[in-house]
N, C-alpha and C positions, 0 to 999 in steps of 0.2 A: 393729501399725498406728500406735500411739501413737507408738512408739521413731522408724516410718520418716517424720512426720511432724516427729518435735522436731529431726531431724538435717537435713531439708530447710527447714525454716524458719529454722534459724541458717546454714544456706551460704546461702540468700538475703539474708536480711540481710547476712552478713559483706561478699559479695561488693560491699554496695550503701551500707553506712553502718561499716564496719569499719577497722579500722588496716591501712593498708598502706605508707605509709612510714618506719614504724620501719629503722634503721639495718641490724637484725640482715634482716631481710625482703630479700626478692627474691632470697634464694643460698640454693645449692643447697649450700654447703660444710660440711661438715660439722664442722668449725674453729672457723668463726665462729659457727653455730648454739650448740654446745656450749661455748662463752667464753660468748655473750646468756645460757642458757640457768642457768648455774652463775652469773651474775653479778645475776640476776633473780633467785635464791634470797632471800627477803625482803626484797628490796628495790624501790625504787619505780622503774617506767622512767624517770621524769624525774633521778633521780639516776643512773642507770645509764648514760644514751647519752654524754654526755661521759668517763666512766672506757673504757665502750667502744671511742669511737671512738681515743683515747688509747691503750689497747690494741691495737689493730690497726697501728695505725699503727707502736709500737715495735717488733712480735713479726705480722709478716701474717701467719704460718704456723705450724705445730705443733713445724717444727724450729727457728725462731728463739726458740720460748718452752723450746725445751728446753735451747740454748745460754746462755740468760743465764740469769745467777745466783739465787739466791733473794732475795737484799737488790735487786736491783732489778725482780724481781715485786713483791715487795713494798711497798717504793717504790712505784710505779705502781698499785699497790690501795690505799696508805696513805688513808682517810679512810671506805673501802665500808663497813669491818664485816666480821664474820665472820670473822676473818684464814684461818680453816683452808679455807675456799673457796680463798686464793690459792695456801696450801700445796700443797693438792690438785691445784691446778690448774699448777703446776709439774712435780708428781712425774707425772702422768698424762702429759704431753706429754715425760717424758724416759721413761716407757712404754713409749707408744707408737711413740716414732721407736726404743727399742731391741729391742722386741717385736714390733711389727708394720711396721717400715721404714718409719715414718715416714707410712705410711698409717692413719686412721683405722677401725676395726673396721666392720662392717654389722651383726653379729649383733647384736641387742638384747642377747644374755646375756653378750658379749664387754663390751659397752659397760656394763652394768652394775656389772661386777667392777672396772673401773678406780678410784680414789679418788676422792671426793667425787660419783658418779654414784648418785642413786636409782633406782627403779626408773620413774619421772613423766620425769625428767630424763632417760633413756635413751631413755623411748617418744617425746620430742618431739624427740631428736636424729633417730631413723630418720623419723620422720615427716616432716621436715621437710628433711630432707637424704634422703633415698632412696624417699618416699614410699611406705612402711608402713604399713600398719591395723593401729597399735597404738593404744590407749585413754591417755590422760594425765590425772592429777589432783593439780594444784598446788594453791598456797592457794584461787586466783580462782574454779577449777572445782570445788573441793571446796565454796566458798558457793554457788554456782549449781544443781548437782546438792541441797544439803540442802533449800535452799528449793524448788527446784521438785518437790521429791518427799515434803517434809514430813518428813524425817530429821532423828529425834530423835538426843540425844545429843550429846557434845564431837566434831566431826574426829577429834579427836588419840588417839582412843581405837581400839586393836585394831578390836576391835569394830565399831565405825559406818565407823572407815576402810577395811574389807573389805565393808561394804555400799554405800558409795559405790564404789570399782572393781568391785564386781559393777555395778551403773548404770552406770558408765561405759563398763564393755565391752558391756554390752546395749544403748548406747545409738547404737552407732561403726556409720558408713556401710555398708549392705553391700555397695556397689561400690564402684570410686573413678574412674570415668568421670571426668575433666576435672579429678583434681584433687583431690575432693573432700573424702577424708581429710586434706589440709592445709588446706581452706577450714574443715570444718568443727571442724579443733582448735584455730584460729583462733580462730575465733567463740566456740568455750568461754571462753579467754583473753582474747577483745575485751570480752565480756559483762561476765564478770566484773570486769574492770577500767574500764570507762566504764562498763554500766549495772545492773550488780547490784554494786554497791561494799558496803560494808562496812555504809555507816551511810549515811542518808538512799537508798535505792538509787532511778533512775529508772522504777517500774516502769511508767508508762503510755506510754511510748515501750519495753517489750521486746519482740521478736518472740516470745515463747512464755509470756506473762502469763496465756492463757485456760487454761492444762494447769498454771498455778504454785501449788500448792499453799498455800504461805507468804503470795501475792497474793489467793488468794479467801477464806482465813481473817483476813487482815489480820496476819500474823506475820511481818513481813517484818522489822522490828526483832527479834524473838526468835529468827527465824535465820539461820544454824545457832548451837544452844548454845554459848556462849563458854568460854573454859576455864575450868575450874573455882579460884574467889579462892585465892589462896594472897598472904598478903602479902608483901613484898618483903624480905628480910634486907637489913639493913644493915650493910654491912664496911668500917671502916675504914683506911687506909694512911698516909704521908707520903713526899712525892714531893720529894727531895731537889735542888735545882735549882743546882748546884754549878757556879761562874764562876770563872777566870783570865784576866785580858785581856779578849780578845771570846769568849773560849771556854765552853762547858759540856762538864759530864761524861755520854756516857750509856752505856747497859748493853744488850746483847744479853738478850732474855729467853727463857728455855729453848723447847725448840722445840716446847714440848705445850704445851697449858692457855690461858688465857686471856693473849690479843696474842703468839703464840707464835712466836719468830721476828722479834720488830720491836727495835726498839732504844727504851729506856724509860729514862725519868729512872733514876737509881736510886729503891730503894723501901724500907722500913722500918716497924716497928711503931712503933704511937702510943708507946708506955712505953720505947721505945730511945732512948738520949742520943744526941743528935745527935753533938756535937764529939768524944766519946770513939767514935762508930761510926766517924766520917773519919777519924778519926786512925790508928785500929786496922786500920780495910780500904783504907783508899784511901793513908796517911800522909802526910795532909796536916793543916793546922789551919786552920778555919775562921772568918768569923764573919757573923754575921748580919745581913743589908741591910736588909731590913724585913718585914711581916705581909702576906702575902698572904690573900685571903678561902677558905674550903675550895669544894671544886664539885663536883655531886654526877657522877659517869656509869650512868647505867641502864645493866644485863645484862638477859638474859632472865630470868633466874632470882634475881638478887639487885643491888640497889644499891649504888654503890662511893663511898664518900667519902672526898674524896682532899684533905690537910690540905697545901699548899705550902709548901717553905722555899727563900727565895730566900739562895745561901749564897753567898761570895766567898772565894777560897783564897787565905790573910795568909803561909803560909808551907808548904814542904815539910817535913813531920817524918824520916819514915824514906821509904826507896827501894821500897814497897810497889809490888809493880806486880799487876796481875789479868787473866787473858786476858777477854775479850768485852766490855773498853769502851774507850773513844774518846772522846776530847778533841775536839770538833769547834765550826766558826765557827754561828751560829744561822742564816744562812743555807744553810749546811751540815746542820744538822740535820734543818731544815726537808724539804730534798730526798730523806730518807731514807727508809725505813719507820715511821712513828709513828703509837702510836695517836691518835685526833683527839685526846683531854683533852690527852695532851702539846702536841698541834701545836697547840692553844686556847692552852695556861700559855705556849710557847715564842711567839706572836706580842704574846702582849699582856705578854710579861717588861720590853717595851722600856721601860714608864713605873714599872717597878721598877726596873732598875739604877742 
């Protein structure tokens, strides 16, 4: 009775104080649903709706994103984050037009197997594009579900995250009269993003405050458990910022690992000589314009300090050539795949040269 009352009181709500003009909203495509869908993967909707709509716009359909290249997905994600989302989300869409003709899959378990699909990200594509009673639980509804149920423990853990998807499937509409599996995994996702937030959450405007567990103990700060401290390694690099004319030099970076697939300054250990690396790899000789300041970039997992050398090429040594870089204008660069720390060092080079 409890479960058929918390799922009726968020379709009311949703239907009456919820989002419904988000961009990705009111289609039924299954396309566009799973681009919002893979592009909302830790990121914020306000940052999302402009790459979006930018998205759709270049690629409207699964075969236009399977015909263009990866440098201009890329391109066009350059700034999101996460680059392996873009990757993924290229290799899926040449997939599918060569696996399933260019139609998108129905089966949840079809839709699972393709790259970069969880198993949250699969149940909100049928849900929403085919209207299926499948269960979802992203970050939003995984804080929603701890706190209203008092679920201890990290998310992220095996454990607590198989007791949150048991809730969440115990908790899904048992019809779907009018709709109602899309209103109400809505409302999961509306909730958790306007009024059970993160930090400070609103809870004396929630529809389901009197059954929140978190709410009548006043733990609404303590949950769900944050992950557990690890501090942040610090790694450092030096990001070689190499000019000729109006030109710089950049580098294709391998297509795994972190910024996989984008084109990057060149990169180097702090204890490498600079003048003897360009000379050796690139043969050229350099020399040095001036002190740029370092800046840091936060990962998930570790922080990257990135030391800059603004360089200028005085002469060609030897005929050294390298596949996977390119001589390009900084306007030129600009319009490429780059990670943001580059497209930051590349916009504000201009009161260095």
């Amino acid at each position: 009775m409890q479960h058929l009352k918390f799922s009726v009181q968020l379709i009311r709500w949703q239907r009456a104080h919820g989002r419904h003009q988000l961009p990705w909203q009111n289609t039924i495509d299954p396309y566009a649903i799973w681009l919002s869908e893979i592009m909302l993967q830790q990121t914020r909707v306000i940052t999302v709706i402009p790459y979006y709509l930018r998205f759709l716009r270049c690629y409207p359909d699964v075969k236009s994103l399977s015909l263009a290249s990866l440098d201009e997905v890329l391109a066009l994600w350059s700034g999101l984050g996460y680059y392996s989302r873009g990757r993924n989300l290229h290799k899926t869409a040449c997939l599918i037009v060569s696996d399933y003709h260019g139609k998108f899959p129905r089966k949840i378990e079809l839709i699972q197997q393709l790259p970069g699909i969880g198993r949250s990200t699969a149940a909100a594509i049928v849900v929403f594009a085919y209207g299926k009673r499948c269960a979802i639980l992203d970050g939003n509804v995984k804080r929603v579900l701890a706190r209203h149920f008092g679920v201890e423990g990290y998310p992220g853990e095996k454990k607590t995250e198989a007791l949150l998807w048991k809730k969440a499937e115990e908790l899904l509409p048992k019809n779907n009269v009018k709709g109602n599996i899309k209103a109400y995994s809505q409302a999961l996702m509306d909730l958790g993003a306007t009024i059970c937030t993160r930090t400070k959450p609103k809870c004396v405007v929630c529809p389901i405050q009197r059954e929140c567990v978190a709410f009548q103990e006043h733990r609404e700060d303590k949950l769900p458990i944050p992950r557990p401290y690890k501090p942040l390694v610090i790694k450092e690099t030096v990001m070689l910022m190499i000019m000729r004319r109006d030109e710089i030099l950049l580098e294709r970076r391998p297509p795994m690992g972190i910024w996989g697939g984008l084109w990057c300054l060149p990169e180097i250990p702090t204890s490498v000589n600079i003048s003897l690396y360009c000379a050796q790899r690139f043969g050229i000789k350099i020399k040095l314009l001036c002190h740029i300041p370092s800046i840091d970039h936060a990962f998930t997992h570790f922080k990257l300090r990135i030391y800059p050398r603004s360089l200028k090429v005085v002469s060609q040594v030897s005929a050294i050539s390298q596949s996977g870089q390119k001589w390009t204008s900084f306007n030129g660069a600009l319009e490429m795949g780059i990670p943001t720390p580059v497209r930051n060092l590349l916009n504000s080079n201009y009161s260095y040269r």
